[in-house]
C-alpha positions as CSV (number, residue, x, y, z in Angstrom):
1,X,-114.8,179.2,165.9
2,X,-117.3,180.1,168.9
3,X,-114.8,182.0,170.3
4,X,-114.3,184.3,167.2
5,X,-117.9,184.5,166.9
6,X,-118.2,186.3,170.8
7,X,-115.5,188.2,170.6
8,X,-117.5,190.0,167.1
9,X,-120.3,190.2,168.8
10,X,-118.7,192.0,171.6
11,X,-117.0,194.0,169.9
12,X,-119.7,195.1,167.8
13,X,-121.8,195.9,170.9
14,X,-119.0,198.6,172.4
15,X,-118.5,199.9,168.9
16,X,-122.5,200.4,168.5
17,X,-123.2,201.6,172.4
18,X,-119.8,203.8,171.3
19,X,-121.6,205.6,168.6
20,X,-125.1,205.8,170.7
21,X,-123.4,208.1,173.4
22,X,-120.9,209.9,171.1
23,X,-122.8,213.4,171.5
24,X,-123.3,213.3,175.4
25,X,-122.5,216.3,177.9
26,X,-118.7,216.5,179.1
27,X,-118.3,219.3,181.5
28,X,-115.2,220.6,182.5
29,X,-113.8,223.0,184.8
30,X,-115.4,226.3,184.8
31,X,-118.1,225.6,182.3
32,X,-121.6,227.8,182.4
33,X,-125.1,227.2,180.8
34,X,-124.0,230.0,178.5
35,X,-121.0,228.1,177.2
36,X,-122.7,225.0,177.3
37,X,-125.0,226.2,175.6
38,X,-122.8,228.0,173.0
39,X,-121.2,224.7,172.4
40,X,-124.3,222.7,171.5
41,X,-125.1,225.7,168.7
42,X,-127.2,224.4,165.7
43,X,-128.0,221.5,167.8
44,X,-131.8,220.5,169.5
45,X,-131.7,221.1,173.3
46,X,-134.7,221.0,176.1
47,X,-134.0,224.2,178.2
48,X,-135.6,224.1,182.0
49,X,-137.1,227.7,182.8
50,X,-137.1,228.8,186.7
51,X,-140.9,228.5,186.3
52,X,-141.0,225.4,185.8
53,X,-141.9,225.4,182.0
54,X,-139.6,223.9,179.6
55,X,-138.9,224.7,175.4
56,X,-137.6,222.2,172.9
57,X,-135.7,223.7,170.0
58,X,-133.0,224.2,167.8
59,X,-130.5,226.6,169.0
60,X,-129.3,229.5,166.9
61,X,-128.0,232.4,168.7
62,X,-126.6,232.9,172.3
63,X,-125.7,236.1,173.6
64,X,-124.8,236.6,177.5
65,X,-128.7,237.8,177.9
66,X,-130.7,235.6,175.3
67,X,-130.8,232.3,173.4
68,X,-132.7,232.4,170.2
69,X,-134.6,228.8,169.3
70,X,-135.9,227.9,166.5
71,X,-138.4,224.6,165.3
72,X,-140.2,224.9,168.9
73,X,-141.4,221.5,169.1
74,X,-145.1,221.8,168.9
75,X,-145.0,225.3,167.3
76,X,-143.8,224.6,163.7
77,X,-142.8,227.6,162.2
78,X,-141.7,229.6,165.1
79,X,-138.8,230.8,166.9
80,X,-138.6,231.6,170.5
81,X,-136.5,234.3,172.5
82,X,-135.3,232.7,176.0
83,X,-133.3,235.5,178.7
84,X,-130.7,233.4,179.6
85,X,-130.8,234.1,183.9
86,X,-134.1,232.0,183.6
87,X,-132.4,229.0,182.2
88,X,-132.0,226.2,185.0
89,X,-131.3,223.4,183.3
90,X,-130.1,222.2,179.8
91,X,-131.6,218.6,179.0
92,X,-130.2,217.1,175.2
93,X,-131.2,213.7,174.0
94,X,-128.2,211.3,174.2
95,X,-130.2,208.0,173.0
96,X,-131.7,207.7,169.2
């Protein structure tokens, strides 16, 4: 009876740390911030500027020049236009 009782626990610990990184970055061969970001459409993403600055939002558009956000965090109600050459970094939250 102990025994059953670890093995559920365990197994109820990889099926919950599972779920917890189920929407993690996977890069493959050939990928781009472009595409990466293409892929995480819809989805709330930190983007790292070359000046150092950084913008939390929703994605909504990416074109090979811009990415349009949308719910800035901080700046309810607005939308920001990014040019895509100044993007250095994509940063999502893997951990609720």
């Amino acid at each position: 009876m102990k025994h059953l009782v670890y093995v559920l626990l365990f197994l109820s610990v990889v099926g919950l740390s599972s779920n917890v990184f189920a929407d993690g970055l996977v890069l493959k061969q050939g990928d781009t911030i472009q595409k990466i970001l293409e892929d995480r459409k819809g989805k709330q993403v930190t983007l790292r500027l070359s000046d150092g600055g950084e913008l939390t939002g929703r994605i909504l558009a990416v074109t090979k020049e811009l990415v349009l956000l949308s719910e800035l965090a901080g700046r309810d109600y607005f939308q920001g236009t990014i040019d895509s050459s100044k993007i250095t970094a994509v940063i999502i939250r893997t951990k609720e």
